[in-house]
C-alpha positions in Angstrom: 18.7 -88.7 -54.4 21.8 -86.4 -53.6 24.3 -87.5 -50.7 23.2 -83.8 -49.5 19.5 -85.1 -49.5 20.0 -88.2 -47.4 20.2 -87.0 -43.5 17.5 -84.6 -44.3 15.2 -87.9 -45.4 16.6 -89.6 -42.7 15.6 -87.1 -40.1 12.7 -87.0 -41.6 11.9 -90.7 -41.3 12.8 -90.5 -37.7 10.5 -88.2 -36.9 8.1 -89.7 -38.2 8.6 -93.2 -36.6 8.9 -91.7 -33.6 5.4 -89.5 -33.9 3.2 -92.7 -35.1 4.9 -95.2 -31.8 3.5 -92.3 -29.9 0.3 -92.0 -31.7 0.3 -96.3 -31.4 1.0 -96.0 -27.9 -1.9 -93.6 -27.2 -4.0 -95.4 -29.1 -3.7 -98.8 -26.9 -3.7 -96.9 -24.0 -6.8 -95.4 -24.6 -8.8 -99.0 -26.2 -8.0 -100.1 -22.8 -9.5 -97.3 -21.2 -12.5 -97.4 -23.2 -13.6 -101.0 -21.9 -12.4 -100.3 -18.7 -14.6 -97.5 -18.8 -17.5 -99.8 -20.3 -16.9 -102.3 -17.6 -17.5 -100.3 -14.7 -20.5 -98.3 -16.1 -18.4 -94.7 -16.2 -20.8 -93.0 -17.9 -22.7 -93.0 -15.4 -20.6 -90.8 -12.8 -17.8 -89.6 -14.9 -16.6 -87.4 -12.6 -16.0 -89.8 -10.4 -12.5 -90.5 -8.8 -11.0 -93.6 -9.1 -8.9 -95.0 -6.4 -5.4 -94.1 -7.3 -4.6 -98.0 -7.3 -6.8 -98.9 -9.9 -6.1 -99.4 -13.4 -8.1 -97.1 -14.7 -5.9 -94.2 -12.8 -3.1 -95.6 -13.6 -3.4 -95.9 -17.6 -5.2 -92.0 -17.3 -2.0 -91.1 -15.6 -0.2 -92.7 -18.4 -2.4 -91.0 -21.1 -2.3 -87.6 -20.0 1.0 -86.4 -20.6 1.0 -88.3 -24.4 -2.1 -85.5 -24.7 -0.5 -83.0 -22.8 2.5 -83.7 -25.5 0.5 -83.4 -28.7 -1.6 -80.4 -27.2 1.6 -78.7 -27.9 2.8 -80.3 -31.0 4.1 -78.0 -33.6 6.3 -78.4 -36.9 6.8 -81.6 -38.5 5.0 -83.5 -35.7 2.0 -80.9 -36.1 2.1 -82.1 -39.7 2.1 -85.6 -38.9 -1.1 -85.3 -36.1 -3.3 -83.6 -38.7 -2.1 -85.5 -41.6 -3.1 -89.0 -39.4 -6.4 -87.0 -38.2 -7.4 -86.5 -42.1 -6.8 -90.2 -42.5 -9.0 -91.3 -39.9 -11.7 -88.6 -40.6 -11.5 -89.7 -44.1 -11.9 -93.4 -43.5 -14.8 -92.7 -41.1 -17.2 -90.0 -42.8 -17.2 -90.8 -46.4 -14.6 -87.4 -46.9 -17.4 -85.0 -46.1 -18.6 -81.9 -44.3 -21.6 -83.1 -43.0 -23.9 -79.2 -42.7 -26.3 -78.5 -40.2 -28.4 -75.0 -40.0 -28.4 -73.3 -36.9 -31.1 -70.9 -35.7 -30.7 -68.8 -32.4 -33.9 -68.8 -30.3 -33.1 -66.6 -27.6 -30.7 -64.5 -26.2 -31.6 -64.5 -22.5 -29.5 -66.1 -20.6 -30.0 -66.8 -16.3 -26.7 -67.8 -16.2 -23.7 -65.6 -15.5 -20.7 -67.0 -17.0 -17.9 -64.8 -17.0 -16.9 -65.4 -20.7 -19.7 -64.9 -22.2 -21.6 -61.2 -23.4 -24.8 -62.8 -23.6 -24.2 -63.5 -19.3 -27.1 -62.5 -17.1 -25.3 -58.9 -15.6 -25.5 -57.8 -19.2 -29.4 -58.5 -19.6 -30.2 -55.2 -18.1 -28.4 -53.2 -21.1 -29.7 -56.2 -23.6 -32.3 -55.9 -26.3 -34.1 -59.2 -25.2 -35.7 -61.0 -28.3 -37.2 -64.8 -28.4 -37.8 -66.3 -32.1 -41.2 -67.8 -32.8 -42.7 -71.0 -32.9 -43.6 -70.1 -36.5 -40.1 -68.5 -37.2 -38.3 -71.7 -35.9 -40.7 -73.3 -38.2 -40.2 -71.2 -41.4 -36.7 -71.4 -41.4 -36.6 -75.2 -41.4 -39.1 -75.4 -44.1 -36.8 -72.3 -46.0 -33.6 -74.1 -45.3 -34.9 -77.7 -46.1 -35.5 -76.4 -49.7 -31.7 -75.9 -49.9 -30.8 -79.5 -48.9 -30.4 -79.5 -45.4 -32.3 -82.1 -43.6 -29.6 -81.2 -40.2 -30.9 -78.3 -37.7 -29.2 -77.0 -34.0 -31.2 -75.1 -32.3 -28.9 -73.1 -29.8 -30.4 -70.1 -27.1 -29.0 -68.3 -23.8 -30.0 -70.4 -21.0 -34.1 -69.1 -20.5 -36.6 -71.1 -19.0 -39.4 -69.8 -21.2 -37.8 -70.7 -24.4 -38.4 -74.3 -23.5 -42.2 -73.8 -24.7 -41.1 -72.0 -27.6 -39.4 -74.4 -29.1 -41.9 -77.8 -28.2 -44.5 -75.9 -30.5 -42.2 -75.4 -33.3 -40.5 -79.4 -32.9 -44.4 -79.8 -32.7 -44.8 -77.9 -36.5 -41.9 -79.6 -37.5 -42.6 -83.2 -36.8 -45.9 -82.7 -38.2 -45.1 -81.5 -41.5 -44.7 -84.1 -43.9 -42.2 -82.3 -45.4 -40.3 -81.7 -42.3 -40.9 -84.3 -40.3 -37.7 -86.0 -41.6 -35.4 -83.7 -40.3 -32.4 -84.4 -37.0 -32.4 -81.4 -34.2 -29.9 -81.5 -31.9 -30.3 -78.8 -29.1 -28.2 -76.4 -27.1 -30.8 -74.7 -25.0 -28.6 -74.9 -21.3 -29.6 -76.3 -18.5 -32.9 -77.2 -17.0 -35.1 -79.7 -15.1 -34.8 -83.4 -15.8 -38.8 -83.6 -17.5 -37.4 -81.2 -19.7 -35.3 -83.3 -21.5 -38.2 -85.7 -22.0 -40.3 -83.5 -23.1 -38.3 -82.2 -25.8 -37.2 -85.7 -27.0 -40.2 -86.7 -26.9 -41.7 -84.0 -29.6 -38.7 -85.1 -31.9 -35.3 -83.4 -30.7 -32.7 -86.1 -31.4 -29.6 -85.0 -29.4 -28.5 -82.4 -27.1 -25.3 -80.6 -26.5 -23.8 -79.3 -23.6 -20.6 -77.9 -23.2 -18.7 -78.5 -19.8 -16.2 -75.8 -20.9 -14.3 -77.2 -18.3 -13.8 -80.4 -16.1 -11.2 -78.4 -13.8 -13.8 -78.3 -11.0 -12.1 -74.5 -9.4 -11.5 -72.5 -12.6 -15.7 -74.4 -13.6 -16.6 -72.2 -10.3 -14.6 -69.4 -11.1 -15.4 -68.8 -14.8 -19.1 -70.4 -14.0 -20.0 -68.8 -10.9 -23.8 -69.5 -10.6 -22.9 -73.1 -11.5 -20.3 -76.5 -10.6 -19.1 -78.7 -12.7 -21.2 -81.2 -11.1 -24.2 -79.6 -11.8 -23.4 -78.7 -15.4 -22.7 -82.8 -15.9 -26.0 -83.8 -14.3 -27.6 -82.4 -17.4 -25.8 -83.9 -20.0 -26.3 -87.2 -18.1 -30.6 -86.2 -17.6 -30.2 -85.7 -21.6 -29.0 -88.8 -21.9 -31.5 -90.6 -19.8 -34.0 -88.9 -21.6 -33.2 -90.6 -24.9 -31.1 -88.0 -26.4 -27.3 -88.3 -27.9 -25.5 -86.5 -26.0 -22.2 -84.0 -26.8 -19.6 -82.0 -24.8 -16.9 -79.3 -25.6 -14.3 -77.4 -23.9 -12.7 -73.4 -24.6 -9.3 -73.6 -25.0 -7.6 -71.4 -23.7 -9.7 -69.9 -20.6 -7.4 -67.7 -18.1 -5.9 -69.7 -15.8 -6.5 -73.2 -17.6 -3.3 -75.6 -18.1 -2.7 -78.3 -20.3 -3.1 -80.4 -17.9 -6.5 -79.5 -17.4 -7.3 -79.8 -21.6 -5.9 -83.3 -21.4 -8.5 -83.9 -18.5 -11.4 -82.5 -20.8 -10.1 -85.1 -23.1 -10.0 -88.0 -20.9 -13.5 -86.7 -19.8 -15.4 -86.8 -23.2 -14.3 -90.2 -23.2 -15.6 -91.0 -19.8 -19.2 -89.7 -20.4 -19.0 -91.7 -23.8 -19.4 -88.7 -26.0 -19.1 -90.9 -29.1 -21.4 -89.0 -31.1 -20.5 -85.6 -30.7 -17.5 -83.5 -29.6 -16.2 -80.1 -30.0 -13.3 -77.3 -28.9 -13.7 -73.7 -29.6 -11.0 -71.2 -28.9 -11.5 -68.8 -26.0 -12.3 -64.9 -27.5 -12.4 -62.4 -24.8 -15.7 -60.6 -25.1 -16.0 -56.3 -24.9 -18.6 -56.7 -22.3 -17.4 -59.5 -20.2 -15.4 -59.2 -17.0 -12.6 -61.3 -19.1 -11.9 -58.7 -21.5 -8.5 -57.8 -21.0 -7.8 -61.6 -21.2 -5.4 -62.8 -23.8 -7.7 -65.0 -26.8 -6.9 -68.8 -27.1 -4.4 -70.4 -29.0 -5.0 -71.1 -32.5 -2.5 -73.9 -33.0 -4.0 -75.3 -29.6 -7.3 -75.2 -30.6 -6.6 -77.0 -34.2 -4.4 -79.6 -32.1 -7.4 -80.4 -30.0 -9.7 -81.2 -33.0 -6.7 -83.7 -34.1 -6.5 -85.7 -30.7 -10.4 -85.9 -30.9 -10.5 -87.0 -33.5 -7.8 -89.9 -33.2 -10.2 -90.9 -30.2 -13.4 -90.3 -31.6 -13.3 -91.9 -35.0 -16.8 -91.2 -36.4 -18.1 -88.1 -34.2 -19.0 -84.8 -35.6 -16.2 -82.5 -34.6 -17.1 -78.8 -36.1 -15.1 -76.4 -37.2 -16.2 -73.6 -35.2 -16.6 -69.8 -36.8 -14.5 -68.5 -34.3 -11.4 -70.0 -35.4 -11.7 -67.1 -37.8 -11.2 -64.6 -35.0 -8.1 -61.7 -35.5 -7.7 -62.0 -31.5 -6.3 -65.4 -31.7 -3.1 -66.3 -30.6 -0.4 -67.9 -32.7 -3.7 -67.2 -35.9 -0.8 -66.9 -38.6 -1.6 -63.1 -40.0 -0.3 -64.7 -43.6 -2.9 -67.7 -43.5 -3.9 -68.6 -47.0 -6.9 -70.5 -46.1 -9.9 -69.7 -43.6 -9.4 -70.4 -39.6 -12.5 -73.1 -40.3 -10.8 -74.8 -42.8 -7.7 -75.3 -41.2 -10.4 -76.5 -38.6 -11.5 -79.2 -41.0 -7.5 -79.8 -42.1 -6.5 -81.0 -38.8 -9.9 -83.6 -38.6 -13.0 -81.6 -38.4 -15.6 -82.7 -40.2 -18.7 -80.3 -39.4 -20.0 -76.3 -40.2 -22.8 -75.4 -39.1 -24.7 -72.6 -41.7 -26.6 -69.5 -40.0 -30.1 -69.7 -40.9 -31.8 -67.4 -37.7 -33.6 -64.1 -39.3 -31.8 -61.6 -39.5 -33.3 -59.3 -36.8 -32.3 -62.2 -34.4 -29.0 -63.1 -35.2 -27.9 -59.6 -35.3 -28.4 -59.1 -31.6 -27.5 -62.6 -30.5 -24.3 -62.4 -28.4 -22.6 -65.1 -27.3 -19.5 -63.6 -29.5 -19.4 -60.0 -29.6 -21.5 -58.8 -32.2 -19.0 -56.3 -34.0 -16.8 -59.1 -34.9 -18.6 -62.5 -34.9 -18.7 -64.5 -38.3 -21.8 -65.2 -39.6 -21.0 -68.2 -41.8 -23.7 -68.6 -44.8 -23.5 -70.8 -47.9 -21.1 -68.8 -49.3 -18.2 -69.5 -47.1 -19.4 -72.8 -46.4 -18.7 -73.4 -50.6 -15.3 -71.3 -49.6 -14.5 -74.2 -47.1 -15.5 -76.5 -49.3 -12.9 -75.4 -52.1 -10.0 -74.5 -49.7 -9.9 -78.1 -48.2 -11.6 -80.2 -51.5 -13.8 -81.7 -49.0 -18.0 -82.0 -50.1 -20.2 -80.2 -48.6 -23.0 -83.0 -47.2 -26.3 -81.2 -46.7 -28.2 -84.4 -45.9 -26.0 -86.4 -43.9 -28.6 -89.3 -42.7 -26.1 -90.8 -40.2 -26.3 -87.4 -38.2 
């Protein structure tokens, strides 16, 4: 090595030391959190405010600016979160993508979230469309034939989907061929028999996204709802029999860091082992949020590392959004799709569009001009760009 070489290397060493005593000291920090939490039966009420005395407040005030920090890494200690995010990934799913289909049921939507095009003040200028029974149905059976055994069933938050999609779990489950199959649902909220109901005719887990523990910007970008509310379901999906999962938008207007590293501590709190997920914020055409600067990219990818230092073995997607030209600090030179940068910095999850076509094309939770509709042939893109497998029949799902 040249003389010229050596306080490069050793800067380089430092850095590094220094990156993985703060990676050891988060690490400890949240073990110790995790049986605290166990202990005193957080789940349960994870909103909850612990007395500022106690030791589980003092070690989340000791955790959240370590987050708050590598929320914002970038450079070499950018490097060194993903590169340590990879490793655990790696160590923890086998080095795979596990796949899922998803299928779009319905794109009415009671809720009013300001965010979102598919919100209910847009309904009046909406072309309303619910799938089938038989449609849900046909595209398993279709998409089984492909090799995925994985389906998410996601819809705008509508009451009379709910019957919709008992008949088809109903088709499913009773289909020899089909009746193998993991659904995990995103239908919204809705009454606690619900949940039973819909475990009980075969769905296997349900997802819920907070958004965003921050209870004032909750009721300012969720207006019809608190954050309260939104938790009670995830906790009646639970109760149900359901895994449950949770996910933020990074980047909301008005959101700090120190409300992201408060999602974080959060997912862990509710004991969302299973699944996790962060999407960028997009600012949508038709929403009242559409002048709104788009989430951060880096942000977003930095996220999916600290989840997955935290949550060793969940399925973290790499949404199709992060694919989105209105991202922030998105590098215009990228040599690699947003989603598999996604899966570069820990992600381990796609999901494949499988709705009809007729459906998916007027399904707007992203605006429809510029959503991604990932099929197999950008899920074999991903594939290539990060030499991960594809796993189309992930049984541990």
């Amino acid at each position: 090595m040249s003389l010229e070489r050596e306080p490069q290397q050793h800067n380089e060493n430092e850095t590094r030391d220094k990156f993985n005593a703060k990676l050891s000291e988060l690490a400890v920090y949240w073990l110790k959190l995790k049986n605290l939490w166990e202990q005193t039966a957080t789940s349960r009420d994870p909103l909850t405010n612990n007395d500022p005395d106690t030791e589980i407040a003092g070690l989340e005030e000791k955790i959240a600016p370590i987050l708050i920090e590598l929320l914002n890494a970038s450079g070499a200690e950018r490097e060194l979160l993903y590169e340590k995010a990879r490793k655990i990934r790696d160590e923890n799913t086998d080095k795979k993508i596990q796949v899922r289909g998803v299928i779009e049921v319905s794109n009415i939507c009671r809720a009013n979230c300001l965010y979102c095009p598919m919100r209910r003040d847009n309904l009046p200028t909406t072309e309303k469309i619910r799938i089938t029974p038989k449609q849900i149905y046909n595209q398993v059976k279709a998409t089984k034939k492909e090799g995925i055994t994985n389906f998410f069933m996601q819809s705008g938050e509508d009451p009379q989907i709910i019957p919709v999609v008992l008949e088809a779990l109903s088709l499913i489950k009773n289909d020899p061929e089909t009746r193998d199959i993991k659904i995990v649902l995103n239908l919204g909220d809705h009454l606690p028999n619900t949940y039973s109901k819909l475990h009980e005719a075969g769905a296997d887990g349900y997802l819920i996204k907070h958004e965003t523990s921050d209870k004032e910007l909750h009721r300012l970008m969720r207006p019809h709802s608190t954050v309260e509310q939104r938790v009670s379901h995830l906790l009646q999906a639970r109760q149900a029999g359901m895994h449950i999962g949770t996910g933020v938008i990074v980047g909301l207007p008005g959101q700090t860091d120190q409300s992201l590293a408060q999602d974080i501590i959060f997912a862990g709190r509710i004991g969302s082992e299973q699944m996790v997920s962060c999407s960028p914020f997009i600012p949508g055409e038709t929403t009242p949020l559409a002048g709104e600067q788009a989430g951060d990219f880096f942000k977003t990818l930095n996220m999916i590392a600290i989840y997955r230092l935290l949550f060793p073995a969940a399925r973290i997607p790499a949404v199709s959004n992060l694919d989105s030209a209105k991202l922030s600090t998105r590098p215009p030179d990228l040599k690699i799709s947003g989603q598999s940068a996604g899966i570069n910095a820990g992600a381990n999850g796609i999901t494949i569009n499988v709705t009809p076509p007729a459906i998916r094309d007027i399904y707007s939770i992203y605006d429809v001009k510029t959503r991604e509709i990932v099929d197999f042939s950008k899920a074999k893109r991903i594939e290539k760009e990060t030499g991960l497998t594809l796993d189309l029949d992930d049984k541990d799902t």
